[in-house]
C-alpha positions in Angstrom: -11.7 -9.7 -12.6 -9.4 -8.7 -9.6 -10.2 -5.4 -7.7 -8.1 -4.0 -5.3 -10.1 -2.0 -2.4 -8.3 0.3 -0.2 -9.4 2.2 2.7 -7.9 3.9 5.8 -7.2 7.3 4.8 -8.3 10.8 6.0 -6.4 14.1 8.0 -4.4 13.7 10.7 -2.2 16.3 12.5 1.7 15.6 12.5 3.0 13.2 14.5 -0.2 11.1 14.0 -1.0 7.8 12.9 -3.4 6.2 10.2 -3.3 2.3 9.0 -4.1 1.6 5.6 -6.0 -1.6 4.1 -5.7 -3.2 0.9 -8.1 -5.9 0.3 -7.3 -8.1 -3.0 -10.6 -10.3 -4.5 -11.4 -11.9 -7.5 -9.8 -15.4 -9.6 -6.6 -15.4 -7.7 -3.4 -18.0 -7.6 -0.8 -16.4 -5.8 -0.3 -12.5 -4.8 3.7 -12.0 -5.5 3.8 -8.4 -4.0 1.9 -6.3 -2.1 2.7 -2.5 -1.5 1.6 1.5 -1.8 2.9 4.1 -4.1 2.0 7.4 -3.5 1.5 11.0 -5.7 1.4 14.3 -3.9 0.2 17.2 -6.7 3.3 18.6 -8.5 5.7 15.7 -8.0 6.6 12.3 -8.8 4.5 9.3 -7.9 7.0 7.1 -5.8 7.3 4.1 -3.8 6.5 3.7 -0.4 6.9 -0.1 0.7 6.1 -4.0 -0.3 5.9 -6.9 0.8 6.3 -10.1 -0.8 4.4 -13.5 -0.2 7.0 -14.4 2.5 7.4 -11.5 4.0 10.4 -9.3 3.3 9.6 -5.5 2.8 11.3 -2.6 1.0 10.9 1.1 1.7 11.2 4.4 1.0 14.1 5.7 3.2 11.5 9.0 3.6 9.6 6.3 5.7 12.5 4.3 6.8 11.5 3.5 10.7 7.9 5.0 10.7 5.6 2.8 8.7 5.5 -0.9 8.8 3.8 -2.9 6.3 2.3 -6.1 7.0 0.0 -8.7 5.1 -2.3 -11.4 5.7 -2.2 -14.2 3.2 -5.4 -16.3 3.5 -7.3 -12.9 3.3 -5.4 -11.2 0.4 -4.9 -8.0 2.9 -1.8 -5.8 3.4 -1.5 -3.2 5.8 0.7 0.2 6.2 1.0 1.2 9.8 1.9 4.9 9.5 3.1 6.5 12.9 5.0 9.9 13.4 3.3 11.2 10.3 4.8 14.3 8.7 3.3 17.0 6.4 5.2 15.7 3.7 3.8 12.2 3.7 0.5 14.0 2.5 -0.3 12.4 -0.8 -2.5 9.8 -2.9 -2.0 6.5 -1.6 -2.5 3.8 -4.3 -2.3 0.1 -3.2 -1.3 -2.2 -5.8 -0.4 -6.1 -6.2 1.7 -8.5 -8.5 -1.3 -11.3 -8.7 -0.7 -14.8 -11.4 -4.3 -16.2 -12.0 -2.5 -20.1 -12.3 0.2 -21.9 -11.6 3.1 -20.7 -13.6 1.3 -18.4 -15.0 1.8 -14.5 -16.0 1.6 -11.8 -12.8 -0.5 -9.1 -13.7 -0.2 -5.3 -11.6 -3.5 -4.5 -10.3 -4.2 -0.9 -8.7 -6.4 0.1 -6.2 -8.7 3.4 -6.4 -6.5 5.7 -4.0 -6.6 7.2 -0.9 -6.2 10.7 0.7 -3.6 11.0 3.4 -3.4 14.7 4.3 -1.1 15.7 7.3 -2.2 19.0 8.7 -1.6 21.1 11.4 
């Protein structure tokens, strides 16, 4: 059994900052990808950022120059940076990881529970 736990949320005012953890445990080979989606009420849930194994990261251009992700391998832990938040970025985080239990083997998408990130004045 993997379980992803992610933590790091809560209300900040705009132009704040939060940092978000994922921590990955269980019977793991290799975590492929890293990275958060994200699902505000009424719209689409939507990518936010990854990061692979060795490091190269993709992002939303909404968060294009404001959040940073970042990973530590030998503890199965990513982490989103977000600075100059905006009320917009006020959604559901939900970590997730591409995880192969063997060499060679099948990845698997895990999810974490979700977190609140609510960006109030």
């Amino acid at each position: 059994q993997v379980q992803l736990v992610e933590s790091g949320g809560g209300l900040v005012q705009p132009g704040g900052s939060l940092r978000l953890s994922c921590a990955a445990s269980g019977s793991i080979f290799s975590i492929i990808v890293m990275g958060w989606d994200r699902q505000a009420p009424g719209k689409q849930r939507e990518l936010v950022a990854t990061i692979t194994s060795g490091g190269n990261t993709n992002y939303a251009e909404s968060v294009k120059g404001r959040f940073t992700i970042s990973r530590d391998n030998a503890k199965n832990t990513a982490y989103l940076q977000m600075n100059g938040l905006k009320l917009e970025d006020t959604a559901v985080y939900y970590c997730n990881a591409d995880i192969t239990y063997r060499s060679g083997g099948s990845a698997f998408r895990f999810w974490g529970q979700g977190t609140q990130v609510t960006v109030s004045s």
